[in-house]
C-alpha positions as CSV (number, residue, x, y, z in Angstrom):
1,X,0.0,0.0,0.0
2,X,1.4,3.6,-0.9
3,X,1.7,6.4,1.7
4,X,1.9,9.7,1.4
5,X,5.4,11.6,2.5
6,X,4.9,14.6,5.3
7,X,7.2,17.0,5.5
8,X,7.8,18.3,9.4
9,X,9.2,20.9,10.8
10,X,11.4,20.8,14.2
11,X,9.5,23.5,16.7
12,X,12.4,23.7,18.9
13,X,15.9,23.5,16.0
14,X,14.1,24.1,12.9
15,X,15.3,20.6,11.1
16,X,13.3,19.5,8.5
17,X,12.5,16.1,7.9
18,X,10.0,13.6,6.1
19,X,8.2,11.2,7.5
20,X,5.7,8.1,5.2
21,X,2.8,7.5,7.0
22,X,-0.7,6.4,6.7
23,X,-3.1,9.2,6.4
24,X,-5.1,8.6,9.2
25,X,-1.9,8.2,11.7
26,X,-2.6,11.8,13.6
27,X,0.0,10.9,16.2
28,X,2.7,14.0,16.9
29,X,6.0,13.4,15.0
30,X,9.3,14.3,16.8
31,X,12.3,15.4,15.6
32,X,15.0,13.0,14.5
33,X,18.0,15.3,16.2
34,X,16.7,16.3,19.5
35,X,13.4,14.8,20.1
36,X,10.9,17.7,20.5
37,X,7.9,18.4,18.7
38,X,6.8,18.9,15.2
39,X,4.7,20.3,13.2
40,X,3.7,19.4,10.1
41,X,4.1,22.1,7.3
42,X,1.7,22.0,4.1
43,X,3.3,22.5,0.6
44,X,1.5,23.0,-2.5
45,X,0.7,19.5,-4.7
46,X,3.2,19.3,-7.4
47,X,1.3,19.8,-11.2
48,X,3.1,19.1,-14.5
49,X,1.1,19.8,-17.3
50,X,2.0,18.4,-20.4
51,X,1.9,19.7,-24.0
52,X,0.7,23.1,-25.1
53,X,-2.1,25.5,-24.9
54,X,-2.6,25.4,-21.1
55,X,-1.3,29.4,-20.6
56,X,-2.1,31.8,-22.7
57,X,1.3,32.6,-23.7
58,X,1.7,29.0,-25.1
59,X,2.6,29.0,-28.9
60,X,-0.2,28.0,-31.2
61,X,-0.5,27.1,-34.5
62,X,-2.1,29.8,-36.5
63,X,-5.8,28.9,-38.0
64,X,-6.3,30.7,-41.3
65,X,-9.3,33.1,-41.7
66,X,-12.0,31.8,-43.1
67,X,-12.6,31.9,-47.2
68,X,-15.6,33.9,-48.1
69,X,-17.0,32.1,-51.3
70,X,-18.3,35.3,-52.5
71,X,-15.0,37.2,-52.8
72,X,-13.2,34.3,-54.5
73,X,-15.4,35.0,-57.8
């Protein structure tokens, strides 16, 4: 079974660390280099998006105008 990684945060030296664990394991996390307390910090979910168009600065190809049957005669 997969488990998310947490990364913690020492309150008492600052060390970061990660840590897998289940998600519903809510017990405190201490600190690998002196054994105080934790606390978890929250980062922002990694998202690749691949190919184009997803900004609006992303190249397109151009679409020519349409052909209005009436001038072409």
């Amino acid at each position: 079974m997969k488990m998310p990684i947490y990364e913690y945060e020492c309150e008492n030296c600052s060390n970061h660390f990660e840590v897998r664990r289940s998600f519903h394991d809510t017990s405190m996390e201490h600190c690998p280099q002196c054994n105080s307390k934790s606390r978890r910090l929250f980062r922002p979910a990694a998202i690749i998006f691949k190919g184009s168009g997803f900004y609006i600065t992303d190249s397109r190809k151009e679409v020519p105008p349409p052909v209005d049957a009436s001038s072409s005669n």
